[in-house]
Backbone as CSV, one residue per row, in Angstrom:
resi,resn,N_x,N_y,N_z,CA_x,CA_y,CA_z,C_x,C_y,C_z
1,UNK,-21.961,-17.109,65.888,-20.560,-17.147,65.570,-20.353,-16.574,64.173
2,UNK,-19.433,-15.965,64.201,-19.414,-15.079,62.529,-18.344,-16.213,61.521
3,UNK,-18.541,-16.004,60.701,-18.123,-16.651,59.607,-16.993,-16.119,58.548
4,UNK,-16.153,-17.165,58.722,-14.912,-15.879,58.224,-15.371,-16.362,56.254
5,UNK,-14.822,-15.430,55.376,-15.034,-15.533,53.962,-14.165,-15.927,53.458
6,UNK,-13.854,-16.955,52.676,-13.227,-17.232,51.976,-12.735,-17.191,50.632
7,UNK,-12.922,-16.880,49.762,-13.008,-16.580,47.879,-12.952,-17.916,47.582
8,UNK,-13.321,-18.816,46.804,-13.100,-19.741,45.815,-11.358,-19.459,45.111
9,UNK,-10.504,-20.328,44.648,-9.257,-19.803,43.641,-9.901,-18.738,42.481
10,UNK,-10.830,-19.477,41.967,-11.467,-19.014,40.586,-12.015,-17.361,41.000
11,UNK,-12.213,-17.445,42.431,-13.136,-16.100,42.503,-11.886,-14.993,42.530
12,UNK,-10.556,-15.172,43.499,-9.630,-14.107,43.504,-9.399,-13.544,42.353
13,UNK,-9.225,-12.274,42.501,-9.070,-11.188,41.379,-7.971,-10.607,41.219
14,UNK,-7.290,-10.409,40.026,-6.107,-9.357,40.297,-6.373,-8.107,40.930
15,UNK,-7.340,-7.325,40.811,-7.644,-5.942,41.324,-7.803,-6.291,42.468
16,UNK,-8.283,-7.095,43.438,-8.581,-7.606,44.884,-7.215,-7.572,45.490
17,UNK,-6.356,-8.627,44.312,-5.116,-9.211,45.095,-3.914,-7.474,45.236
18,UNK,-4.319,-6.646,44.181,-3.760,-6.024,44.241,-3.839,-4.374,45.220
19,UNK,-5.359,-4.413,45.055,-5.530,-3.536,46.114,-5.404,-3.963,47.503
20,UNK,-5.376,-5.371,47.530,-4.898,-5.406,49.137,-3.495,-5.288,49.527
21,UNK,-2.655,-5.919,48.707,-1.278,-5.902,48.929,-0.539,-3.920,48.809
22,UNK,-2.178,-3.069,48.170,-0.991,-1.854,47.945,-1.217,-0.840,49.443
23,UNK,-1.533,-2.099,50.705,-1.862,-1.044,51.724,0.211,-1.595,52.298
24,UNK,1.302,-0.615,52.866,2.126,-0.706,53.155,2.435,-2.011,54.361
25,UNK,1.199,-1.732,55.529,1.227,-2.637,56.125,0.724,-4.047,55.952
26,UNK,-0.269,-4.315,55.631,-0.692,-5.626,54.389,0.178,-6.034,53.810
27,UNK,0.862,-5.938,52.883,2.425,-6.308,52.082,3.203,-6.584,53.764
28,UNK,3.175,-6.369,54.519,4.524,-6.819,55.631,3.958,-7.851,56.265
29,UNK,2.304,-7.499,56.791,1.433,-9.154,57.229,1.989,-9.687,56.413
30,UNK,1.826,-10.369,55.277,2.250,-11.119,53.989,3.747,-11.619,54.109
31,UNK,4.350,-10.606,54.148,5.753,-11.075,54.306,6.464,-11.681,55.247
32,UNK,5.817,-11.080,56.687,5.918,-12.281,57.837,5.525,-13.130,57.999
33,UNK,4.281,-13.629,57.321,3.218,-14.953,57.349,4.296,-15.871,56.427
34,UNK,4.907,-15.452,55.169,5.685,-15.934,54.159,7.011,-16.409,54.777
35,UNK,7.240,-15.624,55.939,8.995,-15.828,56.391,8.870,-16.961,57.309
36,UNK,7.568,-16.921,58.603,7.420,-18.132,58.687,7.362,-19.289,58.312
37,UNK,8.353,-19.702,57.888,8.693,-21.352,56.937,8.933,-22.634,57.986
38,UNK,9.135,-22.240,59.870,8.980,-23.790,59.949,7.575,-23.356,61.062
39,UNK,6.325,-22.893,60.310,4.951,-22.603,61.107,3.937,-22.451,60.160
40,UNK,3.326,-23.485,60.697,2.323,-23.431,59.775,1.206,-22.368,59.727
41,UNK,1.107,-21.615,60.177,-0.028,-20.777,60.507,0.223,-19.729,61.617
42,UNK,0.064,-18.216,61.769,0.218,-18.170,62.624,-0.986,-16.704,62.918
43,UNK,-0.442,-16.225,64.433,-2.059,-16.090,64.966,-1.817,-14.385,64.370
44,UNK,-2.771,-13.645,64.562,-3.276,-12.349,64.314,-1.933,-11.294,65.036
45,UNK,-1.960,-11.641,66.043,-0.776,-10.772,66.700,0.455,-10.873,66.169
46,UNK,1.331,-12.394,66.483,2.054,-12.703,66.007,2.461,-12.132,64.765
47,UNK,1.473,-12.137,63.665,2.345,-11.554,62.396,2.133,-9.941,62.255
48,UNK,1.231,-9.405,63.030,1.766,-7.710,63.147,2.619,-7.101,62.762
49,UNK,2.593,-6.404,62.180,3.840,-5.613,61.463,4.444,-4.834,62.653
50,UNK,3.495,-4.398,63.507,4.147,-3.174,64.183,3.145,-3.968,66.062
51,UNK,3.866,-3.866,66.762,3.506,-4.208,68.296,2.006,-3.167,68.630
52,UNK,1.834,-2.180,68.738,1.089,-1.010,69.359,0.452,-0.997,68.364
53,UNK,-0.048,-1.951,67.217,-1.078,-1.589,66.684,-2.578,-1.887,67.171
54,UNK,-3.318,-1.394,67.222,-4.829,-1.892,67.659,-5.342,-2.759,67.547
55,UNK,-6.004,-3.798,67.898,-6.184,-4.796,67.420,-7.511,-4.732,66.633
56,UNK,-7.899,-3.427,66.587,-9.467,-3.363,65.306,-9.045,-3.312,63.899
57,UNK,-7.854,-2.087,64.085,-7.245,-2.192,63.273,-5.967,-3.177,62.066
58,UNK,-5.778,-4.122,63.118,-4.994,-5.686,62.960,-6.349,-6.398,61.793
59,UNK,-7.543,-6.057,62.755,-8.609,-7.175,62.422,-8.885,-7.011,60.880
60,UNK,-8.591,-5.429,60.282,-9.477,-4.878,59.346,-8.638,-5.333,58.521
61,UNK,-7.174,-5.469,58.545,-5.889,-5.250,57.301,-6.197,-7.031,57.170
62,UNK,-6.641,-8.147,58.186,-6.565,-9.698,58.016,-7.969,-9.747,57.501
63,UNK,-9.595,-8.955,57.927,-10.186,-8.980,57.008,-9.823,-8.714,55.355
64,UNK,-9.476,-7.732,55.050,-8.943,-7.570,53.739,-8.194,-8.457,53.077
65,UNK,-7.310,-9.071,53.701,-6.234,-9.573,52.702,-6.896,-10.923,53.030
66,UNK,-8.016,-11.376,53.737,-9.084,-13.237,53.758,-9.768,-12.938,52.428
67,UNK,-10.462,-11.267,52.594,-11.575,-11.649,51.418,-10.752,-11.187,49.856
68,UNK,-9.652,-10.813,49.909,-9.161,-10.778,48.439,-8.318,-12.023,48.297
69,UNK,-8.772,-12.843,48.949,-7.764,-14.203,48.795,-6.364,-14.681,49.086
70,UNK,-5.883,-13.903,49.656,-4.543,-13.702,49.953,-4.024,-14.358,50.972
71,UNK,-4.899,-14.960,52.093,-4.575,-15.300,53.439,-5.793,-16.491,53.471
72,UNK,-5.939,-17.662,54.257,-6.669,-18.341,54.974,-6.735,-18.394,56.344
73,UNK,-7.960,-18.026,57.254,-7.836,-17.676,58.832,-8.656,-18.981,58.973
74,UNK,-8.145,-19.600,59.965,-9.073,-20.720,60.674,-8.628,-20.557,62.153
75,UNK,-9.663,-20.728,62.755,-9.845,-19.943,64.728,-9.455,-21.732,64.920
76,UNK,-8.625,-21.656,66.259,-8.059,-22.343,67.048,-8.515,-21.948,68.613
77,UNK,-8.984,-22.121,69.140,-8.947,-21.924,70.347,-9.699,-19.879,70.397
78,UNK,-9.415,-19.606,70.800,-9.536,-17.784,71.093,-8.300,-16.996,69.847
79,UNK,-7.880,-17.613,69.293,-6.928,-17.363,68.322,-7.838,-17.745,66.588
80,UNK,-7.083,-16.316,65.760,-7.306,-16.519,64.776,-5.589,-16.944,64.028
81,UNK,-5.545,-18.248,63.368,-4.502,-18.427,62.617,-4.696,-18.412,61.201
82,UNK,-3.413,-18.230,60.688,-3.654,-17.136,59.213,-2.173,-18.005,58.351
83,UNK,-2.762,-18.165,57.424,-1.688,-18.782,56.360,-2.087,-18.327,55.441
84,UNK,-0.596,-17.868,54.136,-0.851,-17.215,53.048,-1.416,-18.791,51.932
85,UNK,-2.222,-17.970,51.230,-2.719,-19.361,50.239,-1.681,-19.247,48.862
86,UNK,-0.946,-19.598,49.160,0.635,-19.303,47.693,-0.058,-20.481,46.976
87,UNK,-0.591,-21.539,47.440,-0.752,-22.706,45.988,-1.539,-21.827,44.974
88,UNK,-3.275,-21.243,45.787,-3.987,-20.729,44.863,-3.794,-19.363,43.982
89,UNK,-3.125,-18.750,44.893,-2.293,-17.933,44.011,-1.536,-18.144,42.488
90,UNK,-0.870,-18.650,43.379,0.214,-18.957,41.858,-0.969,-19.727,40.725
91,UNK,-1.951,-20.627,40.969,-2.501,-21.255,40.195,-3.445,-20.097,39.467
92,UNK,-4.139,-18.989,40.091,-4.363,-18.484,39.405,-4.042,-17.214,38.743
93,UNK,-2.704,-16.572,39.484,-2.074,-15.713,38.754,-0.446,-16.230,39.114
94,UNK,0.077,-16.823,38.176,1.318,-17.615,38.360,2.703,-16.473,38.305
95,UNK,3.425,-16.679,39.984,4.922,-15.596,40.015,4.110,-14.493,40.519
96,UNK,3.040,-14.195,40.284,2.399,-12.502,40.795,3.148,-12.217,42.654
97,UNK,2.595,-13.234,43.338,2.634,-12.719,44.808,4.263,-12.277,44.871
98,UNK,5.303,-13.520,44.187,6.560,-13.801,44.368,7.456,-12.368,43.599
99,UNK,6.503,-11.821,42.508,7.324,-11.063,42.182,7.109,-9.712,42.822
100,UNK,5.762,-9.503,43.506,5.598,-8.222,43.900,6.566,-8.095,45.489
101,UNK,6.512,-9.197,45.946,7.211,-9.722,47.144,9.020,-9.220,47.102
102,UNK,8.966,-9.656,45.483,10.799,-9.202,45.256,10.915,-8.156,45.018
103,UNK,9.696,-7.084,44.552,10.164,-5.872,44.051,10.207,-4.604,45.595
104,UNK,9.206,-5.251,46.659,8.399,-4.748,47.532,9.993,-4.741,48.862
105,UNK,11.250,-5.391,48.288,12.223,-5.509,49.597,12.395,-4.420,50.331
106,UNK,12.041,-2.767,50.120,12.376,-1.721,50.704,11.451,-1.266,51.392
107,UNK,10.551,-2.064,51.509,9.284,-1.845,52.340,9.886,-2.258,53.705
């Protein structure tokens, strides 16, 4: 069984947090995981930016944004569910996600 990665708070990086968020579609995972406010988690498909995307390609943009800290995936069933980690965020770069989030609306 593979092992998904997690970062420590202390380990996320600004250059991590930031090269993941500067892929167009990554920033919209993020923003749908974020808009979900009465779900706690939700699965790989579900927050897709776009329907017809591949799902290797789904896999690679939720790898990226687990190991720069940005997301937590825990498998449920045949499902991967995905919540943004905003506590550790903010704790270790405080307003960062929230402001790139406000500047990012024309995405």
């Amino acid at each position: 069984m593979m092992q998904l990665v997690h970062p420590a708070t202390e380990d996320i990086s600004l250059a991590g947090v930031l090269a993941a968020l500067s892929d167009p579609m990554r920033l919209r995972i993020v923003k749908a995981l974020l808009e979900q406010a009465d779900c706690m988690s939700m699965s790989c498909t579900a927050a897709a930016p776009c329907p017809e995307m591949a799902k290797s390609t789904l896999s690679n943009h939720f790898r990226v944004l687990r190991e720069a800290g940005l997301v937590r995936t825990t498998k449920k069933g045949v499902e991967h569910r995905n919540v943004v980690r905003e506590a550790d965020l903010d704790a270790r770069f405080p307003g960062l996600l929230k402001s790139i989030l406000q500047h990012a609306d024309g995405m």
